[in-house]
C-alpha positions in Angstrom: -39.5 -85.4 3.3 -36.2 -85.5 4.7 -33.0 -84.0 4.1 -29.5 -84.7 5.2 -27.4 -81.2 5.6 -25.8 -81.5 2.4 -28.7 -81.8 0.2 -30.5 -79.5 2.5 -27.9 -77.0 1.5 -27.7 -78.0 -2.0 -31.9 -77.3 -1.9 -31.8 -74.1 -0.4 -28.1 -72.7 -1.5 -26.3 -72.6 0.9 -23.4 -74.1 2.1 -23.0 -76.8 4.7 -20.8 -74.6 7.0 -23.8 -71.6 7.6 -26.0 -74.8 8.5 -23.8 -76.1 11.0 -23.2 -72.2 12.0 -26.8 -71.7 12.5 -27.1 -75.2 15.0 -24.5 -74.0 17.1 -26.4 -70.4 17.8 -29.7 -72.1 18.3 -31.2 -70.4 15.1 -31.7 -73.5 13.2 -31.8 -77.1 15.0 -32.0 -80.1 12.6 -34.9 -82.5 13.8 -33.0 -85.3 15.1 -29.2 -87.0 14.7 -29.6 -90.4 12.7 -27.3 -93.7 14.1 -24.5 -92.4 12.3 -24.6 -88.9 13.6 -26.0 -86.7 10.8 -28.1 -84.2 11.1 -31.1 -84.2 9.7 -33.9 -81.9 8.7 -37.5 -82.1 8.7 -40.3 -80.3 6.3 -40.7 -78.1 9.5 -37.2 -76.4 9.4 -37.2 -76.1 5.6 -39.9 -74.1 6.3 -38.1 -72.2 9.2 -34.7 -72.1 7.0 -37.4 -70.3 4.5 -38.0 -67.6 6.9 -34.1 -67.1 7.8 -33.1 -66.6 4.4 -36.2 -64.1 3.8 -35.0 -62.3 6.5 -31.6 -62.3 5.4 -32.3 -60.8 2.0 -33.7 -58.1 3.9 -30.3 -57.1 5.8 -31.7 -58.5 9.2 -28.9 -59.7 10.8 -28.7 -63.3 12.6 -29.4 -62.0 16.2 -32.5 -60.1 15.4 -33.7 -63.4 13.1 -33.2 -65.3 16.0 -35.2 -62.8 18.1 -37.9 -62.5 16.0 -38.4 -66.3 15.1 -38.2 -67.6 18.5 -40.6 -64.6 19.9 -43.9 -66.4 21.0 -45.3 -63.1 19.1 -44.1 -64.7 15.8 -46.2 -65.8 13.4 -45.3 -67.8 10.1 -48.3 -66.4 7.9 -47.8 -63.0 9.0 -44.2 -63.0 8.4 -44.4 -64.0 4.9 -46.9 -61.4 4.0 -44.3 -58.5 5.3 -41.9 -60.6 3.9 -43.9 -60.3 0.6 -44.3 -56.3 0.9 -40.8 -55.7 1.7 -39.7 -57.8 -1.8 -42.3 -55.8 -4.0 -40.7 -52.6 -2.4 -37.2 -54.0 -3.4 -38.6 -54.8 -6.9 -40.0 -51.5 -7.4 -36.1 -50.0 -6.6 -34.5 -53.1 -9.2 -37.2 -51.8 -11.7 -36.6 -48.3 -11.5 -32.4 -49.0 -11.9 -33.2 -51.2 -14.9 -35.4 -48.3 -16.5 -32.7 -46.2 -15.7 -30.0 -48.8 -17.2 -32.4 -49.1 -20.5 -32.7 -45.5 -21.3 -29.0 -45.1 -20.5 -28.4 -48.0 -23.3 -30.9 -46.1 -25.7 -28.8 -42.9 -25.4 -26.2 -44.2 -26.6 -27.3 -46.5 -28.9 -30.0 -44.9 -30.5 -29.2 -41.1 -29.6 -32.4 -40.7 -27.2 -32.1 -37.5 -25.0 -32.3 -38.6 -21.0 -32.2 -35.5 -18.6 -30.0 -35.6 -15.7 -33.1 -36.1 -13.3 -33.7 -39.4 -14.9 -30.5 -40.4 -14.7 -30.4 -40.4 -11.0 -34.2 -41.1 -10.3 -33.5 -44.4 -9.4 -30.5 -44.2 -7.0 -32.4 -41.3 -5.1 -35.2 -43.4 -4.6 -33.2 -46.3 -3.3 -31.7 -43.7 -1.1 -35.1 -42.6 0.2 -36.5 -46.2 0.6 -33.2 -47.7 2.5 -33.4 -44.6 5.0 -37.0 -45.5 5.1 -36.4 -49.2 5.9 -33.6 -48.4 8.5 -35.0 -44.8 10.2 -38.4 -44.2 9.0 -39.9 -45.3 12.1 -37.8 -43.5 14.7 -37.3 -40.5 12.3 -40.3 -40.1 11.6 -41.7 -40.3 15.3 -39.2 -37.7 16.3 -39.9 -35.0 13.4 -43.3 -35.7 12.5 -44.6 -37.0 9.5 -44.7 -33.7 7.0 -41.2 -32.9 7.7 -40.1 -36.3 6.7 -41.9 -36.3 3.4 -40.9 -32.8 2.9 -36.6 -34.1 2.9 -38.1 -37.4 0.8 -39.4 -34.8 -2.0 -36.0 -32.6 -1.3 -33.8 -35.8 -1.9 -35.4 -37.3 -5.1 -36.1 -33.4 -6.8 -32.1 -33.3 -6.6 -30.0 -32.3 -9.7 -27.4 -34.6 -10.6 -24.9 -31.7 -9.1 -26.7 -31.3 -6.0 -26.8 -35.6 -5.7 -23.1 -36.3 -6.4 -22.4 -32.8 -3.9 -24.5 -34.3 -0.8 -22.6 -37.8 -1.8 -19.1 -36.5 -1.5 -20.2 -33.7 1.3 -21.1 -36.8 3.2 -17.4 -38.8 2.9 -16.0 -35.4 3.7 -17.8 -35.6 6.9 -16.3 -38.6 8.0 -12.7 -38.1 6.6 -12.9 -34.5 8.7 -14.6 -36.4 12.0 -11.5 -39.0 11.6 -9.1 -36.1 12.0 -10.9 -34.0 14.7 -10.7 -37.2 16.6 -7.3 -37.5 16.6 -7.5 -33.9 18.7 -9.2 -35.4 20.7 -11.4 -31.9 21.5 -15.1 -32.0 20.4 -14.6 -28.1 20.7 -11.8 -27.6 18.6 -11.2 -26.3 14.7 -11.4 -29.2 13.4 -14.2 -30.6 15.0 -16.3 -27.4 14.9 -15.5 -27.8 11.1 -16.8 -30.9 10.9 -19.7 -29.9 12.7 -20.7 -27.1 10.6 -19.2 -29.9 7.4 -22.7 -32.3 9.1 -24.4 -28.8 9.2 -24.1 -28.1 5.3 -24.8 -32.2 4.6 -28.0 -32.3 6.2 -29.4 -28.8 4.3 -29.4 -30.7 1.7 -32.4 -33.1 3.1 -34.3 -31.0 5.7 -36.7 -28.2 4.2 -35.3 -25.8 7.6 -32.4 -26.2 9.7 -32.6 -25.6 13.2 -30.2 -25.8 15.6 -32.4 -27.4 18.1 -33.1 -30.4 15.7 -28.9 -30.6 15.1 -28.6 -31.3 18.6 -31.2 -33.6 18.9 -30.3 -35.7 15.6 -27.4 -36.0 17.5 -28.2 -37.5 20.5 -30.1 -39.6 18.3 -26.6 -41.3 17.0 -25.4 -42.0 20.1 -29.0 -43.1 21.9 -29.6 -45.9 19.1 -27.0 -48.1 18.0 -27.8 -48.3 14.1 -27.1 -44.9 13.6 -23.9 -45.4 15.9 -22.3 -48.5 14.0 -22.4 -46.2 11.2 -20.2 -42.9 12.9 -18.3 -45.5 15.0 -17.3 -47.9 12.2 -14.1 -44.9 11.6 -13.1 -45.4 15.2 -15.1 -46.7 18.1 -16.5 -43.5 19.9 -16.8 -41.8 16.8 -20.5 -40.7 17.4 -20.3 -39.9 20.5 -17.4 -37.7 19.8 -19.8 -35.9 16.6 -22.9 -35.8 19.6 -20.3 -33.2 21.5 -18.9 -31.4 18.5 -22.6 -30.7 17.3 -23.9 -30.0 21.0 -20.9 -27.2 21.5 -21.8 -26.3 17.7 -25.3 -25.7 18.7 -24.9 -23.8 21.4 -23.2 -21.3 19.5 
């Protein structure tokens, strides 16, 4: 079977435009150019297109699909059974929000008590599960095992007080760390605040604090780039900038 790029997209959903997009990077090459200068697809890249778009459901973005796929490590079968494990993970969070979204509807419909705990079971297990998907590996490697389950359990035996406080504690981190930039003095007021603001936010997860394991979550945002695109998406140099508030923080 053969597919010209319109009905390919039509088939899969997509539009023309990402097709033509994913050619020009080398992700997705359509198996030959007819006489009148169309691309057009094979059975073997609707498979492949398959695997791009179960990647990017995921959150993987286009450079690491096209790492992955065109690794000689990659294999098609094995992909689609992580592929599988990752979507039953993701319908176990969509099943817990609906749960949560029908008992919310029985409240106050039909007058059924739901404690606060239930309320937020759902979002604090997404929370867990998307740090899981993005850090587990790394975090987990750095602090051992015990200590990460310990913050899991801390995070989802959260009150609904204690959930939205570590929510807004954590913009008040960033709003503060946008200021104390504008210093431009990592040892300032404003940046110690901010500091001992990160301090207070990550109480909330770990069972202890230590000051050694501040400094060294710290380095941590500046040594790997997913945890920098998140500080550095206020102002480029933005995690560096926490890494030297928190090391001077620290210290004393």
């Amino acid at each position: 079977m053969e597919y010209t790029i319109q009905k390919l997209g039509q088939l899969a959903g997509i539009s023309t435009r990402t097709l033509r997009y994913y050619d020009e990077i080398g992700l997705l090459k359509p198996a030959r150019i007819n006489s009148s200068g169309y691309r057009i697809y094979s059975s073997a890249e609707v498979d492949r297109l398959q695997q791009i778009l179960f990647y990017r459901e995921l959150g993987v973005n286009l450079d690491s699909i096209k790492e992955i796929m065109t690794s000689e490590a990659f294999d098609k079968v094995t992909a689609l059974k992580e592929h599988r494990e990752k979507l039953l993970e993701k319908r176990a969070q969509l099943d817990l929000l609906i749960d949560n979204v029908d008992k919310s509807i029985q409240q106050t419909e039909r007058g059924i008590t739901m404690t606060d705990k239930e309320k937020f079971k759902g979002f604090k297990q997404k929370l867990v599960d998307d740090n899981e998907k993005k850090y587990g590996e790394e975090i987990r490697e750095k602090y051992g095992e015990d200590a990460v389950n310990k913050s899991n359990a801390k995070l989802k035996g959260m009150t609904q007080a204690q959930f939205e406080e570590v929510s807004n504690l954590e913009q008040q981190v960033l709003n503060s760390l946008k200021d104390a930039m504008q210093t431009g003095d990592p040892a300032g007021e404003l940046a110690q605040k901010t500091a001992d603001m990160h301090r207070q936010w990550l109480s909330f997860y770990w069972d202890k604090y230590s000051k050694e394991a501040h400094a060294g979550l710290a380095e941590m945002y500046v040594a790997d780039e997913r945890f920098t695109a998140y500080y550095d998406k206020i102002q480029p140099g933005a995690a560096e900038f926490l890494r030297d508030a928190i090391l001077i923080y620290a210290k004393n």
